[in-house]
C-alpha positions in Angstrom: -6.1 29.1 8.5 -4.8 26.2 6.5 -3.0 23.4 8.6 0.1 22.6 5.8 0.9 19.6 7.1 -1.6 17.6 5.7 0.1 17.5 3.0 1.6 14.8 3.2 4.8 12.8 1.3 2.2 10.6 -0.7 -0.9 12.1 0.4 -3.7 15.0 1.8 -4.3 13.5 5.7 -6.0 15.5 8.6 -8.8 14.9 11.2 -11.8 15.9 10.1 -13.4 19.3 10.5 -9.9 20.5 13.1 -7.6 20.5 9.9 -9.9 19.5 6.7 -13.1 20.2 6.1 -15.7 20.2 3.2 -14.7 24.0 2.2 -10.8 22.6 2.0 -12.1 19.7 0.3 -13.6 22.3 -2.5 -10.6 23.9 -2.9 -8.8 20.8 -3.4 -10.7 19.4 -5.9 -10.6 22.9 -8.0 -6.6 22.8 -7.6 -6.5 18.9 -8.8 -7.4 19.4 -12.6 -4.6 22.6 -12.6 -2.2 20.1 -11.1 -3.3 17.2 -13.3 -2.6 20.1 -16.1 0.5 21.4 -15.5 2.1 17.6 -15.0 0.1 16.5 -18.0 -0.2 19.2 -20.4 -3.5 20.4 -21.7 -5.9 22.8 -19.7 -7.7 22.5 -16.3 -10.9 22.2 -18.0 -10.0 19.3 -20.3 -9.2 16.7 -17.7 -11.6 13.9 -16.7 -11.0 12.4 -13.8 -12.1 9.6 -11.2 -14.0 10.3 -7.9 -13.6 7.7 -5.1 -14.7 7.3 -2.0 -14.2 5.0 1.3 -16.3 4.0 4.3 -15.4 7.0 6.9 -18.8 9.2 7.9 -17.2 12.1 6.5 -16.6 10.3 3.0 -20.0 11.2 1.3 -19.7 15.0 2.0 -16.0 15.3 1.4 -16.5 13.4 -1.9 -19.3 15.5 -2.7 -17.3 18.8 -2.3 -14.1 17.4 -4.1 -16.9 16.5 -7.0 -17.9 20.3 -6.8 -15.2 21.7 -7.2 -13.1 19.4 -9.8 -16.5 20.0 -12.0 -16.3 24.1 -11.3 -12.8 24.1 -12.7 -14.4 23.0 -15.4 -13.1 19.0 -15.5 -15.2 15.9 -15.8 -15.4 13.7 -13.1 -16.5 10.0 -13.0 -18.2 9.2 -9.4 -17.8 5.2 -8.5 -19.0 5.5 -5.3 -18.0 3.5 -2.1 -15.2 1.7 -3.0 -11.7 0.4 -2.2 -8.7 2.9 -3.5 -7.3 -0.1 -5.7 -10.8 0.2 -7.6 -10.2 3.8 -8.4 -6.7 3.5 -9.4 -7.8 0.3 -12.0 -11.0 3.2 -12.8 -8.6 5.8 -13.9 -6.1 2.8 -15.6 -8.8 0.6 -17.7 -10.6 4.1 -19.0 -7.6 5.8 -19.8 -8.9 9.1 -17.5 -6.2 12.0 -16.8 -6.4 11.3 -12.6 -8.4 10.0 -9.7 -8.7 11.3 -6.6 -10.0 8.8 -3.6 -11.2 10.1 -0.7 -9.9 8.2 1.9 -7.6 8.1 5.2 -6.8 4.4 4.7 -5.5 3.2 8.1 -6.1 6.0 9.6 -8.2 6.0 13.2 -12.1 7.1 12.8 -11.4 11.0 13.2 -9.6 10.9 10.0 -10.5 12.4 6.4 -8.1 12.6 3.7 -7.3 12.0 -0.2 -5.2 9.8 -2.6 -4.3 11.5 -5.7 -3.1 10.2 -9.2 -2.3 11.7 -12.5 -2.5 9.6 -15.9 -1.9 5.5 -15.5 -2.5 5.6 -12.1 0.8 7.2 -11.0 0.3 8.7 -7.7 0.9 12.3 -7.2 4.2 12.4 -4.8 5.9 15.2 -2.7 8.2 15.2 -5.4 5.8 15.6 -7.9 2.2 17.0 -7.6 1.4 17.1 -4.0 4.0 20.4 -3.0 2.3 22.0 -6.1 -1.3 21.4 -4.9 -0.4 22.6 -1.3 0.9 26.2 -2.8 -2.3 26.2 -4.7 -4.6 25.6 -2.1 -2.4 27.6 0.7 -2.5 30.8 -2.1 -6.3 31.8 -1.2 -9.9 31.1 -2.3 -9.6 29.7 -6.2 -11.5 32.1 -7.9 -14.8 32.3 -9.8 -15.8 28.5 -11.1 -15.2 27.8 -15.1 -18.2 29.4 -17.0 -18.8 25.9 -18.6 -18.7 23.1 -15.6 -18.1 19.9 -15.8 -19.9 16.7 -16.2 -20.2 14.6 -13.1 -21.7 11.0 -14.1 -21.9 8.0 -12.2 -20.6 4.1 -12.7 -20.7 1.1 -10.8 -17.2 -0.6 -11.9 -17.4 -3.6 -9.3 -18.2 -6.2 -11.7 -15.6 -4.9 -14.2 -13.0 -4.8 -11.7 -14.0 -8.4 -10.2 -13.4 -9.7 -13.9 -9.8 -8.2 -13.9 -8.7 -9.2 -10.8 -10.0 -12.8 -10.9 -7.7 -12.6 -14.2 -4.7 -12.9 -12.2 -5.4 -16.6 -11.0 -7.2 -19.8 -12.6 -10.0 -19.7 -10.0 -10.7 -23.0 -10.5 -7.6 -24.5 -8.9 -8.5 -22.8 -5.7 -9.8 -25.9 -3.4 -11.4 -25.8 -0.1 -9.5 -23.8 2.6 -10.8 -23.1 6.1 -10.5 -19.0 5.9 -10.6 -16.2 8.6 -11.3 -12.5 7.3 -10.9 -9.9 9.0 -12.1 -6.8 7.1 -11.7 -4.4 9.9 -15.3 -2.8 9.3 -13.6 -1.2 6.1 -13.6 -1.6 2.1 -12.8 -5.6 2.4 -15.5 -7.2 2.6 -17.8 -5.1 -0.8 -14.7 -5.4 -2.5 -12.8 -9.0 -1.7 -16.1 -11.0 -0.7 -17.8 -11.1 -3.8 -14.3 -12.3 -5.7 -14.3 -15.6 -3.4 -18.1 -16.1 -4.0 -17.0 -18.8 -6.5 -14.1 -20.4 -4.4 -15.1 -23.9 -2.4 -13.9 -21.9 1.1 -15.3 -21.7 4.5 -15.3 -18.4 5.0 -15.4 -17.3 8.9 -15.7 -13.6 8.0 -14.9 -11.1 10.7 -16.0 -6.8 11.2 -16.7 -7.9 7.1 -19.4 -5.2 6.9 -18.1 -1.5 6.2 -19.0 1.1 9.1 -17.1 4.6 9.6 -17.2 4.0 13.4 -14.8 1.4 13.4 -16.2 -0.3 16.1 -14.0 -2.7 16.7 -10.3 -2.0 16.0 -8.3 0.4 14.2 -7.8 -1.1 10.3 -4.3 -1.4 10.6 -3.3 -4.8 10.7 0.4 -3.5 10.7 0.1 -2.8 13.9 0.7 -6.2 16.7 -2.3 -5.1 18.4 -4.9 -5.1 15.7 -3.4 -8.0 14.6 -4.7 -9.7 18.1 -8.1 -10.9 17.2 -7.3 -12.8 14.0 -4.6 -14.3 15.5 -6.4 -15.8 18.8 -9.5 -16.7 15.9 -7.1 -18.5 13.1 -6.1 -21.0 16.1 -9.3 -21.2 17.4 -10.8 -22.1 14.4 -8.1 -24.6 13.4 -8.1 -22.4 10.1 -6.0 -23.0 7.0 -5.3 -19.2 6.7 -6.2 -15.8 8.0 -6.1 -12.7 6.0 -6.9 -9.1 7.4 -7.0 -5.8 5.5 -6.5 -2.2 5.8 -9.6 0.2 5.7 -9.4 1.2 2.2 -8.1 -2.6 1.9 -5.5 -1.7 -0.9 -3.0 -3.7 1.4 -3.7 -7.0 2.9 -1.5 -9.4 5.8 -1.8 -12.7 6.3 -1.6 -15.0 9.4 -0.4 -18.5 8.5 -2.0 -21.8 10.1 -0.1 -22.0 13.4 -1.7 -18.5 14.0 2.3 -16.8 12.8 2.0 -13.3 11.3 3.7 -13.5 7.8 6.1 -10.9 7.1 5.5 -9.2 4.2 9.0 -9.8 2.6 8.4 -13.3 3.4 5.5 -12.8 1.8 6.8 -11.1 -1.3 8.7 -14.0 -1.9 5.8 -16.1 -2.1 4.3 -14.3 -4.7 7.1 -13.4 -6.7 7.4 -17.4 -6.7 3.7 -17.6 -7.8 3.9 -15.3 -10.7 7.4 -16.2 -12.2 5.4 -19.6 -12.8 2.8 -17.7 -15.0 5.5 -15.4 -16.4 9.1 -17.0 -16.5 11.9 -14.6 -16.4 10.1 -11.1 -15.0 11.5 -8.9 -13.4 10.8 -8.2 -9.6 11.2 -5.0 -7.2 11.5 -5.8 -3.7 12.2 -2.7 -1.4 15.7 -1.7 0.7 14.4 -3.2 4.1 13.8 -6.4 2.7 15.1 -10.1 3.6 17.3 -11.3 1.0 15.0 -14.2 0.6 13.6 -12.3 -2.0 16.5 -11.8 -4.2 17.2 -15.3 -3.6 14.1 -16.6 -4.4 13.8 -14.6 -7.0 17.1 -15.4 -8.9 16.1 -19.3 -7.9 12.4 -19.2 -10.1 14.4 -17.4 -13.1 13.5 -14.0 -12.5 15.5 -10.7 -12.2 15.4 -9.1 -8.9 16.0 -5.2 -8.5 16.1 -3.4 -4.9 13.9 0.0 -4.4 13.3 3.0 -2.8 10.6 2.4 0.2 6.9 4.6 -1.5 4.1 3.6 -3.7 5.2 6.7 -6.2 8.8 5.2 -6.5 7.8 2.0 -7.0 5.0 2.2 -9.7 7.1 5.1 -11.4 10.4 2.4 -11.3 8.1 -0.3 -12.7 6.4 1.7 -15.3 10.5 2.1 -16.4 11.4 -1.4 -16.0 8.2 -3.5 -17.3 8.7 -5.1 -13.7 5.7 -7.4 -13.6 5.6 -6.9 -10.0 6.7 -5.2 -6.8 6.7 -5.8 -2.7 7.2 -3.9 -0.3 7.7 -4.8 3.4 4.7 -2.7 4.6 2.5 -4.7 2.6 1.8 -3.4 -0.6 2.0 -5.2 -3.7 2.0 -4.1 -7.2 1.7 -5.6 -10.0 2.6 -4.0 -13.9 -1.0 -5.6 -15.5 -3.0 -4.0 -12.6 -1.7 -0.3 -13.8 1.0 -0.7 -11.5 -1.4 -0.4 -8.9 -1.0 -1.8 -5.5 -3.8 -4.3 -4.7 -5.2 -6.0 -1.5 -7.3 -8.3 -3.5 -4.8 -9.9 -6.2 -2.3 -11.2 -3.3 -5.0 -12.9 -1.5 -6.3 -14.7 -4.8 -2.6 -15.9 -5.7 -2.1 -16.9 -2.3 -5.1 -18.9 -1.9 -4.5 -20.0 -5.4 -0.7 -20.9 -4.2 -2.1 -23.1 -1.1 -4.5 -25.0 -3.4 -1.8 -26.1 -6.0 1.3 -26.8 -4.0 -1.5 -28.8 -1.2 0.9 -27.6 1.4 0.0 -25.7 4.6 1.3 -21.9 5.0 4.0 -22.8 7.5 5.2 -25.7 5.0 5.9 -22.6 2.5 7.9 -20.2 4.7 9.5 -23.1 6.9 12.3 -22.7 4.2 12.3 -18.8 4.6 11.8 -18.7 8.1 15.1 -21.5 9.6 17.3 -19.3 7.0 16.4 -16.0 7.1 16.3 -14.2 10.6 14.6 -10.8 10.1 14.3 -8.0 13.0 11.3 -6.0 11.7 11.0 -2.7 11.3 12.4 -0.8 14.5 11.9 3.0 15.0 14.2 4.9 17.9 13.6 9.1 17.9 17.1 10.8 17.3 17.1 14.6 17.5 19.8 14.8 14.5 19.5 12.4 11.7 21.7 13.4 9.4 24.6 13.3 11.8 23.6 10.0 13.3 23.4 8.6 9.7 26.9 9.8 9.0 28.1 8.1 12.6 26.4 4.9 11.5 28.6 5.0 7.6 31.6 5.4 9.7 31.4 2.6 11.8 30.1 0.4 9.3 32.7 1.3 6.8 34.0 -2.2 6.2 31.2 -3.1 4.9 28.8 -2.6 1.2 27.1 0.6 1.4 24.2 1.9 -0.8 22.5 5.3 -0.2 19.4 4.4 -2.4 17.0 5.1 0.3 18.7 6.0 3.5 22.0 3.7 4.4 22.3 -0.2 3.2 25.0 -1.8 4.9 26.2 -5.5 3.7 28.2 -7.8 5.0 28.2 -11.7 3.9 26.5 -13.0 6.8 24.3 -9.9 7.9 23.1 -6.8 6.2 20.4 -3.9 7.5 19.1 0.1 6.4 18.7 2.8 8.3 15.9 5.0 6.6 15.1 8.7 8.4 11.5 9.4 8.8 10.2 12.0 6.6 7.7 12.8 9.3 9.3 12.6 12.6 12.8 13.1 14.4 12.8 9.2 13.9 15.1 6.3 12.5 13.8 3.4 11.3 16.6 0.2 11.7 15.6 -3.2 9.1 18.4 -5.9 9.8 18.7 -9.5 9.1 21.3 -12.1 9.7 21.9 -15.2 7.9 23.2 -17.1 10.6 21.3 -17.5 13.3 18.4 -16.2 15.1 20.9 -15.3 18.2 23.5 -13.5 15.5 20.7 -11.6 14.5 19.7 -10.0 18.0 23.4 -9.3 18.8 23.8 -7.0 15.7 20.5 -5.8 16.5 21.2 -4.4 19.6 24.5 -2.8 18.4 23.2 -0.9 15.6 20.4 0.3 18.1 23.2 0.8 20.7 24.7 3.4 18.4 21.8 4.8 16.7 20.4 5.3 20.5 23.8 6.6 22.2 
């Protein structure tokens, strides 16, 4: 019996063996070319897509199956090994193939297995748009008898090619000699990003930079305070210039500035929204609902056009496909950017960064002081409410006086303060983002009164 909820909003997730297995995996990868088919138009059989795969001990059997059975519905697939996901979304963008599939669980603890999924451009399949249609397809029973003519499966080792592109994004030689803690959290990091700093004049004090599906050492989730703890304690031990640590398919990235500070990633989007509106004046930027409005306003400052978003890598490489954005940020940490296939990277923010510390020869905490004495964020907050929608309708009507946007959940702003309310799509929970332009003190009152009510 299949477990549906793997199937999740942007994704296939599930501990290995209890809820997927390699069987499941075959059965996915014979739905994935009907799927890619049905968005896309042509058959099954005519699809060619990419084949991905991360560092977990399950990844080379799962892979192997999803291989089997995308090539027994008769698609081709293109196998590029160990790899991290942003490689197989730039695969299935630079050679123009009709999906990808990566098989990872990204920040997922060790007992994990799952799969990223894209169609054409590297647009990620979405529960509103390929993933409910893949579930009914593998939930409806065994797929039948395999395509009389398989397909192909050929091999390709894209790292070189994908070095080239990414290294495009910056002038490598302005990167000078930073003092550099990495943490690659014994996932896709250190194959991927190392070799793109081989060039750079850094001392590199690389940290858990080897991949290994035990995860030895800490979960890869640097979005989490706890596995944060290491790099931390190291940056200031070190006397370092910068600390960056990755996720374990490393497609998103966080930074720790100099004084050992983690840098939020709104913050952060501001930084590199700054850093590309000097190579392309005027762009246009997404920056997501929870965000500071030091994005906006930095935004608007460098020339550039900023536009708010739905929180989800499907909205925001669909919105910037639409737009010609030339890139996105979202609080969480991922970054996208429209020449990368819309992709969200982990590599491309920590070139422009170290690129950005090299040219401005100021220190990390010189670059957000101006962010951090104006802007006073709260971070994401999540309290468990056993009615959302009525709890969201209680917060509109108290907060009535003020702008309201339902874009994604409830915006509220006021001149001085402004916050969102998002429900989970997951859990009974709501998650509170609220900032105040005032003070640091103004900030924590409004806080606790949103939580006050969203808690009563």
């Amino acid at each position: 019996m299949i477990d549906d909820s793997i199937f999740k909003a942007y994704d296939v997730r599930g501990i290995y063996r209890d809820q997927m297995d390699e069987q499941l995996a075959y059965r996915i990868g014979r739905a994935f070319p009907r799927v890619l088919a049905d968005l896309q138009g042509g058959s099954p059989s005519e699809q060619r897509v990419a084949l991905g795969r991360d560092m977990r001990l399950s990844a080379p059997s799962m892979a192997e199956a999803y291989a089997r059975g995308i090539a027994d519905e008769g698609a081709d697939v293109l196998d590029v090994g160990m790899v991290g996901t942003e490689m197989l979304y730039w695969t299935v963008g630079s050679r123009e193939l009709d999906g990808g599939l990566m098989c990872t669980a990204s920040h997922n603890p060790k007992a994990y297995t799952g799969a990223k999924l894209v169609k054409r451009g590297a647009l990620a399949l979405s529960g509103d748009s390929g993933i409910g249609e893949l579930r009914d397809m593998v939930m409806a029973g065994e797929p039948g008898e395999p395509a009389a003519q398989p397909g192909r499966i050929e091999h390709e080792d894209v790292s070189e090619a994908f070095r080239e592109a990414a290294l495009g994004y910056i002038d490598p030689a302005r990167v000078g000699s930073l003092r550099v803690v990495l943490d690659g959290g014994n996932g896709m990091a250190g194959p991927m990003v190392g070799p793109l700093l081989d060039s750079f004049p850094l001392e590199r004090i690389e940290t858990y930079w080897e991949p290994d599906g035990e995860l030895p050492d800490h979960e890869p989730n640097p979005l989490l305070e706890e596995n944060r703890r290491f790099i931390v304690k190291r940056v200031r031990e070190e006397n370092a210039d910068l600390g960056i640590a990755w996720d374990g398919d490393a497609d998103r990235c966080f930074f720790i500035d100099d004084a050992g500070e983690f840098v939020a990633g709104d913050f952060l989007t501001a930084l590199l929204a700054e850093a590309l509106l000097r190579k392309e004046p005027g762009a246009t930027v997404l920056y997501d609902v929870r965000a500071s409005r030091a994005v906006r306003d930095v935004v608007e400052r460098s020339g550039g056009t900023a536009e708010v978003n739905r929180v989800g890598h499907a909205f925001f490489k669909t919105r910037m496909r639409d737009t010609g954005a030339a890139f996105g940020g979202e609080v969480s940490g991922h970054y996208y950017f429209r020449d990368f296939y819309c992709a969200d990277s982990g590599s491309i923010p920590a070139l422009l960064i170290l690129e950005l510390l090299s040219v401005e020869g100021k220190r990390m905490t010189e670059l957000l002081e101006p962010l951090r004495s104006r802007y006073f964020i709260s971070g994401e907050i999540n309290s468990e409410v056993s009615d959302q929608d009525a709890k969201m309708e209680e917060i509109a009507e108290r907060y009535s006086d003020g702008e309201q946007s339902h874009l994604d959940g409830i915006s509220v702003d006021y001149d001085d303060w402004h916050f969102n309310v998002r429900p989970s799509n997951t859990e009974p929970l709501l998650r509170l983002n609220l900032e105040s332009l005032a003070s640091r003190e103004h900030m924590e009152e409004k806080r606790d009164e949103v939580l006050g009510l969203i808690r009563s």
